[in-house]
LOPAMAR-770659 format. One record per atom (N, C-alpha, C): z, y, x. Coordinates in Angstrom, 1 decimal, decimal comma. Example, Ala and Ser with C-alpha at 12.3 -4.5 7.8 and 13.67 -1.06 7.14 Angstrom:
2
- pz_py_px
- 7,8_-5,7_13,2;
- 7,8_-4,5_12,3;
- 7,8_-3,3_13,2;
- 7,1_-2,2_12,8;
- 7,1_-1,1_13,7;
- 7,9_0,0_12,9;
END
This chain:
90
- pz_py_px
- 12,8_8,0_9,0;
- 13,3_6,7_8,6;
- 12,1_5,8_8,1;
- 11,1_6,7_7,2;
- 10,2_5,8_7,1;
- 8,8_5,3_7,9;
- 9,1_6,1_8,9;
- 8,0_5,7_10,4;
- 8,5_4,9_10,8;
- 9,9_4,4_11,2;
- 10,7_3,5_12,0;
- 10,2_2,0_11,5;
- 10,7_2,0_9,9;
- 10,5_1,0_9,2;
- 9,0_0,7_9,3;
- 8,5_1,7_9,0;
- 6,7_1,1_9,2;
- 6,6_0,4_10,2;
- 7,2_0,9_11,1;
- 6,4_0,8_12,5;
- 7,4_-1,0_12,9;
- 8,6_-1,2_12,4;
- 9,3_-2,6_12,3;
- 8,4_-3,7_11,9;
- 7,5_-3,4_10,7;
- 6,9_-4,1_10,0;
- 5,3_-4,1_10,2;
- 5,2_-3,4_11,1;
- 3,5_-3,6_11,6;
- 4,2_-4,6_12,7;
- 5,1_-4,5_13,4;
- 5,5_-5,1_14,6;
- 5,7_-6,7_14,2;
- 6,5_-6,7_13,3;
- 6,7_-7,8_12,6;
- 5,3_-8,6_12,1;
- 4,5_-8,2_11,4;
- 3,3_-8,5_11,0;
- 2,2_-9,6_11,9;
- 2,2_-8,2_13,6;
- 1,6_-8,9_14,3;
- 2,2_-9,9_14,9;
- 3,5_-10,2_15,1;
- 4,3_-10,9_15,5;
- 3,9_-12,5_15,0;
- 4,1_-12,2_13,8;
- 3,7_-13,1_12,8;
- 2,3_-13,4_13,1;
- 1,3_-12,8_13,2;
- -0,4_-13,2_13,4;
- -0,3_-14,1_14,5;
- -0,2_-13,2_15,5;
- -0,2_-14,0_17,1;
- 0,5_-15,7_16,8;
- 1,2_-15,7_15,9;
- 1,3_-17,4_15,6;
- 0,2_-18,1_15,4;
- -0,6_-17,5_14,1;
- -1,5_-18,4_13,7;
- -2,9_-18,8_14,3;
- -2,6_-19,8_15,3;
- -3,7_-20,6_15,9;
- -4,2_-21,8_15,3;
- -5,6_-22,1_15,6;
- -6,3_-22,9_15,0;
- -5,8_-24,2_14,1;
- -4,8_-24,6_14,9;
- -3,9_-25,9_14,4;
- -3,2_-25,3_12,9;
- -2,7_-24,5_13,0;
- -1,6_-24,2_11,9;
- -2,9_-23,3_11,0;
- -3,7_-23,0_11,0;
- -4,8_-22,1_9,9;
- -5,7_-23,7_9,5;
- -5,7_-24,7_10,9;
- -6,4_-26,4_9,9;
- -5,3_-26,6_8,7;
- -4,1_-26,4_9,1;
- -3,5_-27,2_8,3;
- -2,9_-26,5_6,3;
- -3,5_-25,4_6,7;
- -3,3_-24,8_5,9;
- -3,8_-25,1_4,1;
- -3,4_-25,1_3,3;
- -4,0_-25,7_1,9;
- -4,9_-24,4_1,9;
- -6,5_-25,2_0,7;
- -7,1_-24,0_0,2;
- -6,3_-22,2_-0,1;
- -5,6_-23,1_-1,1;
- -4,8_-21,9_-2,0;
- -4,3_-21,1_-1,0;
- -3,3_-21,4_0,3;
- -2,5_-20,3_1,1;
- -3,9_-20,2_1,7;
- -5,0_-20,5_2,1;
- -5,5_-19,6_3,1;
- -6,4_-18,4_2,1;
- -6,2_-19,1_0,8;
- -7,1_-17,6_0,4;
- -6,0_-16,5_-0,2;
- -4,8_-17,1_-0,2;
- -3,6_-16,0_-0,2;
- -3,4_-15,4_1,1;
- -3,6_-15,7_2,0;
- -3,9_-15,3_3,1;
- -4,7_-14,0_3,4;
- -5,8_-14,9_3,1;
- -7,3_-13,5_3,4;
- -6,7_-12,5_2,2;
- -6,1_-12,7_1,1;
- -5,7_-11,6_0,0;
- -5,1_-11,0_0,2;
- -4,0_-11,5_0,9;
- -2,9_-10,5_1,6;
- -3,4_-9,7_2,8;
- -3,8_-9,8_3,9;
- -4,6_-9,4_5,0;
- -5,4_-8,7_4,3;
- -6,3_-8,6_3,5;
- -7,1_-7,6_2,8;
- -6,5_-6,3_2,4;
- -5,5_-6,7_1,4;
- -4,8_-5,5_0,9;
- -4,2_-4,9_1,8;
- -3,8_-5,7_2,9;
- -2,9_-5,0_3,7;
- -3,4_-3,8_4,6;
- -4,4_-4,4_4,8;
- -5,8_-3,0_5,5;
- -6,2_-2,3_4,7;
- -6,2_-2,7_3,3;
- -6,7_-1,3_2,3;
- -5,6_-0,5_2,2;
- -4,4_-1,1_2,0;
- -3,1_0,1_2,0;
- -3,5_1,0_3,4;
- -3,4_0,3_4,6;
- -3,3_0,8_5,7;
- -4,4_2,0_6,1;
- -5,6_1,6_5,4;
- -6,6_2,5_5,8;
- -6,8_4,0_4,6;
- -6,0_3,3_3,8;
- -5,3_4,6_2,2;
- -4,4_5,7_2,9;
- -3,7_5,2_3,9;
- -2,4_6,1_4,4;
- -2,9_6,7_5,5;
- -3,9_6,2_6,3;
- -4,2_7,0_7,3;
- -5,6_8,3_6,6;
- -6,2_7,6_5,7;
- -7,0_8,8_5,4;
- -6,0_10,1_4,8;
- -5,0_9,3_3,8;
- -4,1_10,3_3,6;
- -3,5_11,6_4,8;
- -3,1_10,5_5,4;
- -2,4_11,5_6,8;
- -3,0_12,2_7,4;
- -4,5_12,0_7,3;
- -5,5_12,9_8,1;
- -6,1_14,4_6,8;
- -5,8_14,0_5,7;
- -6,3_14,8_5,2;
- -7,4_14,6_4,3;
- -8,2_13,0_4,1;
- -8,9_12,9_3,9;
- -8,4_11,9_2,2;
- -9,7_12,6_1,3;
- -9,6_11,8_-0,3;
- -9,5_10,1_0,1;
- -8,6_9,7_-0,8;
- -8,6_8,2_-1,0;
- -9,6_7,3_-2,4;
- -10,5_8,5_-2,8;
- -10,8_8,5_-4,1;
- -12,1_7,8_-3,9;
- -12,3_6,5_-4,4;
- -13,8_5,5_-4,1;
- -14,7_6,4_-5,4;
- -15,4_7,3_-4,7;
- -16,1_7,9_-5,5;
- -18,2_7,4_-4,8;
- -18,4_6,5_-4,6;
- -19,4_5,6_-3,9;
- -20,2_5,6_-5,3;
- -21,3_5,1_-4,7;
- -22,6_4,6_-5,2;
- -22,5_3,8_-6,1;
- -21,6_3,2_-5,8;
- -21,1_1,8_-7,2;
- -20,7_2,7_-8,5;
- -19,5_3,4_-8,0;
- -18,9_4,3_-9,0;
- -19,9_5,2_-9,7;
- -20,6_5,9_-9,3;
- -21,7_6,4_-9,9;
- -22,5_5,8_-11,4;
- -22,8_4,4_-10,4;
- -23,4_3,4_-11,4;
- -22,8_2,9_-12,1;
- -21,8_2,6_-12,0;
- -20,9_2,1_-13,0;
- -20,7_3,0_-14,9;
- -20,7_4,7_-13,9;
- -20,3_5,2_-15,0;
- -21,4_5,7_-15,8;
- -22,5_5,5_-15,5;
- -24,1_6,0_-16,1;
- -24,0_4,6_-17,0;
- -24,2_3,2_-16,4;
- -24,2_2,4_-17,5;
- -23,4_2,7_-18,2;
- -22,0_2,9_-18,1;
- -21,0_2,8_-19,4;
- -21,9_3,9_-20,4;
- -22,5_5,5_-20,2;
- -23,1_6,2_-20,8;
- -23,7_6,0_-21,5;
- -24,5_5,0_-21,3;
- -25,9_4,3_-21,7;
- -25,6_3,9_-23,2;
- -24,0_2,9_-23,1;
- -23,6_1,4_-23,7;
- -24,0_1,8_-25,3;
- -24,5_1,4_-26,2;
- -24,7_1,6_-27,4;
- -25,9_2,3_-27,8;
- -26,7_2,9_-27,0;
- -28,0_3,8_-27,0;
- -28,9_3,3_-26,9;
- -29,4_2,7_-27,8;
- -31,1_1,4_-28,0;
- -31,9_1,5_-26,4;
- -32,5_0,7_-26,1;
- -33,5_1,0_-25,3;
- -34,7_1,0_-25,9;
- -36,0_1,7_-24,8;
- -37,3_1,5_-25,9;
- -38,0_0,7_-25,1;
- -38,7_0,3_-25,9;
- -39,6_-1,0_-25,5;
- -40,4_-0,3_-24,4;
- -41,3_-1,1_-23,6;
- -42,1_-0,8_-22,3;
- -43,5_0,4_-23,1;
- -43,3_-0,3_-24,1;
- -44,8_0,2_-24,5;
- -44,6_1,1_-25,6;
- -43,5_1,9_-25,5;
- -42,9_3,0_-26,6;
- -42,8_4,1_-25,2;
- -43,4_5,7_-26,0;
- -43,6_6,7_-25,5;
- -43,2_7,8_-26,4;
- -42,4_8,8_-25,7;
- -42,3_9,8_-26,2;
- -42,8_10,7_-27,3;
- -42,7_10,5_-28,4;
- -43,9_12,0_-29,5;
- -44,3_13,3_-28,7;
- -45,8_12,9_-28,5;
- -45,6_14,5_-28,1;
- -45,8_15,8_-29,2;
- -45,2_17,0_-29,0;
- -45,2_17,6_-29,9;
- -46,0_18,4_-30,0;
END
């Protein structure tokens, strides 16, 4: 039941694209065409979420950003030392 329906609403979707030609995307206000690209965005992140799922593969943004992200949070509150401050040696 819920492949049928997917598969209605991918149908429907492009149904709906194949409209939008140059005239009707001019005429469009700022606001909907960036609701637009918003919606079309998410709709490929969902889409590319379910297929890695179906294949077996993590949906988990575990990237280079994420890494960095979580080292600064680590950092947050821990003084830095000046350029010209060095270690005691012992």
């Amino acid at each position: 039941m819920f492949a049928r329906l997917a598969a209605k609403s991918l149908d429907l979707q492009e149904r709906i694209m194949d409209t939008l030609d140059h005239q009707v995307l001019a005429a469009l206000k700022p606001s909907e065409k960036g609701s637009l690209i918003h919606t079309l965005g998410v709709s490929a992140a969902i889409l590319f979420d379910k297929e890695r799922l179906q294949t077996g593969k993590t949906t988990a943004n575990v990237g280079i950003l994420g890494r960095l992200i979580m080292a600064a949070e680590a950092e947050l509150g821990v003084p830095k030392k000046a350029a010209n401050e060095t270690d005691p040696v012992c």
